[in-house]
C-alpha positions as CSV (number, residue, x, y, z in Angstrom):
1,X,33.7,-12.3,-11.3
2,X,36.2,-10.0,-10.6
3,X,35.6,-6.2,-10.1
4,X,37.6,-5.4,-13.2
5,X,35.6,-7.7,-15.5
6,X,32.2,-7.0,-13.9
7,X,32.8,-3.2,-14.2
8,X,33.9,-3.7,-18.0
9,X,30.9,-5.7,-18.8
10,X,28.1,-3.5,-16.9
11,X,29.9,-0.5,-19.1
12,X,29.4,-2.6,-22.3
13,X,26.1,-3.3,-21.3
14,X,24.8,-0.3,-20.1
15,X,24.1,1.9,-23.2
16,X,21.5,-0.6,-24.6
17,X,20.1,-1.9,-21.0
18,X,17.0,1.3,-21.4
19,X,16.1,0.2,-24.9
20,X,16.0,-3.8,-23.8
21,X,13.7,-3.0,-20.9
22,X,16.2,-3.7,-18.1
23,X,15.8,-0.4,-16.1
24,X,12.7,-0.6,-14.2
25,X,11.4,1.3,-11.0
26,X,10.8,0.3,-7.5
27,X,8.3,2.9,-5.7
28,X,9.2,4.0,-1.6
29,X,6.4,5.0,-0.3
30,X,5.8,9.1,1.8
31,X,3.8,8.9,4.7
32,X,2.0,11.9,5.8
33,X,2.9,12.6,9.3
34,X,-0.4,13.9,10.5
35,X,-2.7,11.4,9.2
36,X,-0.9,8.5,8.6
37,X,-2.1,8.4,4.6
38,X,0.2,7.3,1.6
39,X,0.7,10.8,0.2
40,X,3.3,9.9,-2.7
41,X,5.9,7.4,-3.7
42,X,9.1,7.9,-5.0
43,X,10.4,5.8,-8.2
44,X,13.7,4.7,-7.8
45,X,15.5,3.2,-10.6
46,X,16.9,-0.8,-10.5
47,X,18.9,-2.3,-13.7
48,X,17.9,-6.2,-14.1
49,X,21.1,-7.4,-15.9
50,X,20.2,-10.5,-17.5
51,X,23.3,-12.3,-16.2
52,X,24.5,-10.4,-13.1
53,X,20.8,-9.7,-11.9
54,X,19.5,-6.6,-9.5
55,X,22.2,-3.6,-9.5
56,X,21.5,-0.9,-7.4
57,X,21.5,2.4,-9.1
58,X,24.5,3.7,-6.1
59,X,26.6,1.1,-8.9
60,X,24.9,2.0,-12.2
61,X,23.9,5.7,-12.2
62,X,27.6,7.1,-11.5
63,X,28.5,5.1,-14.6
64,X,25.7,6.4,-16.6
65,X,26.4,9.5,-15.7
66,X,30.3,9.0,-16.8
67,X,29.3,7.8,-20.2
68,X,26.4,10.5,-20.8
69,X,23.7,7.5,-20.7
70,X,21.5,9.8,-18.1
71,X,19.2,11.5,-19.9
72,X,18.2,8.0,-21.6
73,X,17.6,6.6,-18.2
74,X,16.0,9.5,-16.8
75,X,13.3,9.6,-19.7
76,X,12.7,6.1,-18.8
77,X,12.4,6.9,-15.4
78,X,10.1,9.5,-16.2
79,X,8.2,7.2,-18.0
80,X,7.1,4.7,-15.8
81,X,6.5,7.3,-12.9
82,X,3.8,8.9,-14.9
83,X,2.4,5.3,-16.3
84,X,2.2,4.5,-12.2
85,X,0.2,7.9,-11.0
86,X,-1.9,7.6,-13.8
87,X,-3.0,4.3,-12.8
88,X,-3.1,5.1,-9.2
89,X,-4.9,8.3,-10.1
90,X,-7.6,5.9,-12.5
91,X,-7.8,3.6,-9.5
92,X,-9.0,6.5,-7.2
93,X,-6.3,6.9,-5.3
94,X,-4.0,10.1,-6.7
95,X,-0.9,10.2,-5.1
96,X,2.1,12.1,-5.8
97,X,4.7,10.2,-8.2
98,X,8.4,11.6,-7.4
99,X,11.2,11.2,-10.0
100,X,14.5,11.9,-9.7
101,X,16.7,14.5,-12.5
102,X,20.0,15.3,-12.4
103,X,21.4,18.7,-13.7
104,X,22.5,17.5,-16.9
105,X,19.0,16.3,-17.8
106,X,18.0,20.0,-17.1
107,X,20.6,21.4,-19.0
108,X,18.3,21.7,-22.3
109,X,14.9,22.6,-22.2
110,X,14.1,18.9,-24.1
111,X,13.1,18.2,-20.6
112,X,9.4,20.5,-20.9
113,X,8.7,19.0,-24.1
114,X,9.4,15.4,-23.0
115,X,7.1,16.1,-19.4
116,X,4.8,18.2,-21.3
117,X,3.7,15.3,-23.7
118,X,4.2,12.8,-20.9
119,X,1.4,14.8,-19.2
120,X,-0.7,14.6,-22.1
121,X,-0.4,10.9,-23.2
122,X,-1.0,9.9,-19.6
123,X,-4.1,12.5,-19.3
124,X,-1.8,13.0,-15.8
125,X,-2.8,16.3,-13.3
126,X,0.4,17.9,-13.7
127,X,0.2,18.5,-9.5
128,X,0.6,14.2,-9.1
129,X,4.1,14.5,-10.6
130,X,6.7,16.1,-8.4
131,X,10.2,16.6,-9.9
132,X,13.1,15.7,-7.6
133,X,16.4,18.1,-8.8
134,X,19.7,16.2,-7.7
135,X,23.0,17.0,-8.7
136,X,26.4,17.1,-8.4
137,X,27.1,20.6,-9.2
138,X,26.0,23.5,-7.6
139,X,23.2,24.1,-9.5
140,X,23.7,27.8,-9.2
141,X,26.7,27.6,-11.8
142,X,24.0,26.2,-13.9
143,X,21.4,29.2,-15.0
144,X,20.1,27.2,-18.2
145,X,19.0,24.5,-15.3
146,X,17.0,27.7,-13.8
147,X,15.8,28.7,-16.2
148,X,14.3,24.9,-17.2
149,X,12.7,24.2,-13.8
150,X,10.8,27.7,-14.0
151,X,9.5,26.3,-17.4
152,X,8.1,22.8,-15.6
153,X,6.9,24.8,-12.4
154,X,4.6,26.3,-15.3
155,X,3.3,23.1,-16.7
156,X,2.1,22.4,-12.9
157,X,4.7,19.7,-11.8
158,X,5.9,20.2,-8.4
159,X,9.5,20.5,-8.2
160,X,11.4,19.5,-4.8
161,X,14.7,20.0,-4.0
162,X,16.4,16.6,-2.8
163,X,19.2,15.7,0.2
164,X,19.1,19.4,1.5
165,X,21.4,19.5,3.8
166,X,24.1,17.3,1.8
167,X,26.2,17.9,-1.0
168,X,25.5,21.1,-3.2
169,X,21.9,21.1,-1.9
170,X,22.3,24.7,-0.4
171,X,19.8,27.7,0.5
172,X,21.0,29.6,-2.3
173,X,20.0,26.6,-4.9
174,X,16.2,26.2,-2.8
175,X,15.8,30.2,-3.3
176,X,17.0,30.0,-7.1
177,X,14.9,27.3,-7.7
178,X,11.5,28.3,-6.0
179,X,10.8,25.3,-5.0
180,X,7.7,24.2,-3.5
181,X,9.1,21.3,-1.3
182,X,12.4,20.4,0.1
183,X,13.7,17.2,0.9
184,X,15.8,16.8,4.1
185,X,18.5,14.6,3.8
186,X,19.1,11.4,5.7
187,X,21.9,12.4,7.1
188,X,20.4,15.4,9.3
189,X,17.3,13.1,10.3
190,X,19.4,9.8,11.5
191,X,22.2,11.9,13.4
192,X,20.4,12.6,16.7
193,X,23.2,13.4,18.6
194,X,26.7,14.8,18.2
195,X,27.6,18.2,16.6
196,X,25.6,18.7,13.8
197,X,22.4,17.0,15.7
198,X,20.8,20.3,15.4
199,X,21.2,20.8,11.9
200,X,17.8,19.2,11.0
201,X,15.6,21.5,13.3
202,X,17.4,24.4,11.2
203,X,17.1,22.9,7.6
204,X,13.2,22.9,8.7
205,X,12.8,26.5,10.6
206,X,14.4,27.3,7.2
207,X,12.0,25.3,4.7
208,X,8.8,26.5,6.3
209,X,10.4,30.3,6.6
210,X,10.4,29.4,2.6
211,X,6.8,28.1,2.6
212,X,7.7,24.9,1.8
213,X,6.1,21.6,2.6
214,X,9.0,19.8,4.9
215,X,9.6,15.8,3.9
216,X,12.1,14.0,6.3
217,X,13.7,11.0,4.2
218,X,16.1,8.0,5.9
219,X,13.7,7.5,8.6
220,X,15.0,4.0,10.2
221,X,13.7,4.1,13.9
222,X,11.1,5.6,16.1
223,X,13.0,7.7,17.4
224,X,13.7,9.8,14.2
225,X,10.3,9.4,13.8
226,X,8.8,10.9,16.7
227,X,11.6,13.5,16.3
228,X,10.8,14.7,12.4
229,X,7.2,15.1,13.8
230,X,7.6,16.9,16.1
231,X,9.9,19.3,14.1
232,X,6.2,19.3,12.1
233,X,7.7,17.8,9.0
234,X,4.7,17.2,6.6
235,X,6.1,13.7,5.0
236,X,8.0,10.6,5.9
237,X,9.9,8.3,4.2
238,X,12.2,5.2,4.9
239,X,12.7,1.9,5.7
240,X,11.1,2.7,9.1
241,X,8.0,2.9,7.3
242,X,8.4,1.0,3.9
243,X,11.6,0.0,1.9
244,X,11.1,0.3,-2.0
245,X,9.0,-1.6,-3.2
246,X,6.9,-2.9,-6.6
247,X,4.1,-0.8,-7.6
248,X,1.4,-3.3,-6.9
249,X,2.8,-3.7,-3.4
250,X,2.0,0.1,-3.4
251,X,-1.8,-1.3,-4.9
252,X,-1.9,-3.1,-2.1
253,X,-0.8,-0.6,0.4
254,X,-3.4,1.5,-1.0
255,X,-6.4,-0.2,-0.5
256,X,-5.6,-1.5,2.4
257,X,-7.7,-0.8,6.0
258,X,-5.5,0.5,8.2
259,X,-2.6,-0.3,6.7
260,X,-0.3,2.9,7.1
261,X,2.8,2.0,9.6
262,X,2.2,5.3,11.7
263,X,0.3,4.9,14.7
């Protein structure tokens, strides 16, 4: 199919794919760096197109996004992450559920009502669902968005402030925000050399200055490995350690013996 055509049709498609079931959510595991433990997943968002199959969301979520299909998604999203640390949580095992929103789903304080009775339909602990805030706009320039994360830090969710370090993901927005954990982008933690290889150790001094719990994501080798713990990040994530993956694979990971990655 050409690009043309395939872009046309996913656009078509798109604005119905939430309501016929098609978005679903992988889970990528976070190791905790001192034990070794499954601390949390993250729920990352896949669109099973019943004629093109698996699109990633690097594809879909930029269109979304363009066609103000986002919040839809996100509430999906939302959804499943609570449905998965509710069972994990009923299973024994609570873990930390991460979900991505964007700025424009926190925009409008619709958001606390919608996590609010998620909480409560799922009887979830508000602490095993972390908020991830990504965006494309400095959320500074966006004090309604403040002003709705301060309302979700009071239901008890965690909120995280994702790929500092990238993008608009700046010390001013992890101040504003008062978030509790910060997310160091991929970028910082895979670049080991060159001149911004010392960029990670400072996005860390500066998260645990803030009192923040430290999670190094894009971890590919053991090298970045060994170097994110001994920066004493508190979490790991990447394919190093597990690649997304379906929730019962997580099950599985769970109550398994010994069956964390880290040594």
């Amino acid at each position: 199919m050409h690009a043309d055509d395939r872009r046309a049709q996913l656009e078509r498609d798109l604005p119905s794919a939430a309501g016929r079931g098609e978005i679903i959510a992988l889970f990528q595991p976070q190791f905790s760096l001192e034990t070794g433990e499954v601390v949390g997943a993250e729920a990352l968002s896949r669109w099973i197109h019943p004629q093109l199959g698996l699109i990633a969301p690097g594809e879909f979520i930029p269109m979304a996004e363009r066609l103000g299909l986002v919040g839809g998604i996100g509430d999906v999203m939302l959804r499943l992450g609570c449905h998965a640390a509710r069972d994990w949580q009923d299973q024994g095992h609570p873990i930390e559920v991460a979900v991505n929103v964007s700025i424009l789903q926190l925009r409008t304080s619709a958001i606390v009502d919608t996590i609010a009775g998620l909480l409560d339909e799922f009887s979830l602990r508000p602490g095993l669902l972390t908020l991830e805030v990504t965006e494309t706009t400095p959320v500074t320039q966006v004090p309604e968005a403040i002003d709705t994360v301060h309302r979700l830090s009071e239901l008890g969710v965690n909120i995280s402030v994702d790929d500092f370090g990238a993008a608009y993901a700046s010390r001013e927005q992890v101040i504003a925000l008062q978030a509790i954990e910060l997310k160091v982008d991929q970028s910082l933690v895979q670049e080991t050399q060159g001149p911004h290889s010392e960029d990670l150790a400072r996005a860390v001094e500066f998260g645990k200055a803030q009192g923040m719990r430290l999670v190094a994501e894009g971890i590919e080798t053991e090298a970045q490995l060994a170097r994110v713990r001994a920066l004493h990040c508190d979490r790991g994530q990447g394919y190093l350690l597990s690649r997304p993956t379906t929730k019962a694979d997580v099950d599985s990971l769970l109550i398994s013996a010994g069956g964390s990655p880290l040594k």
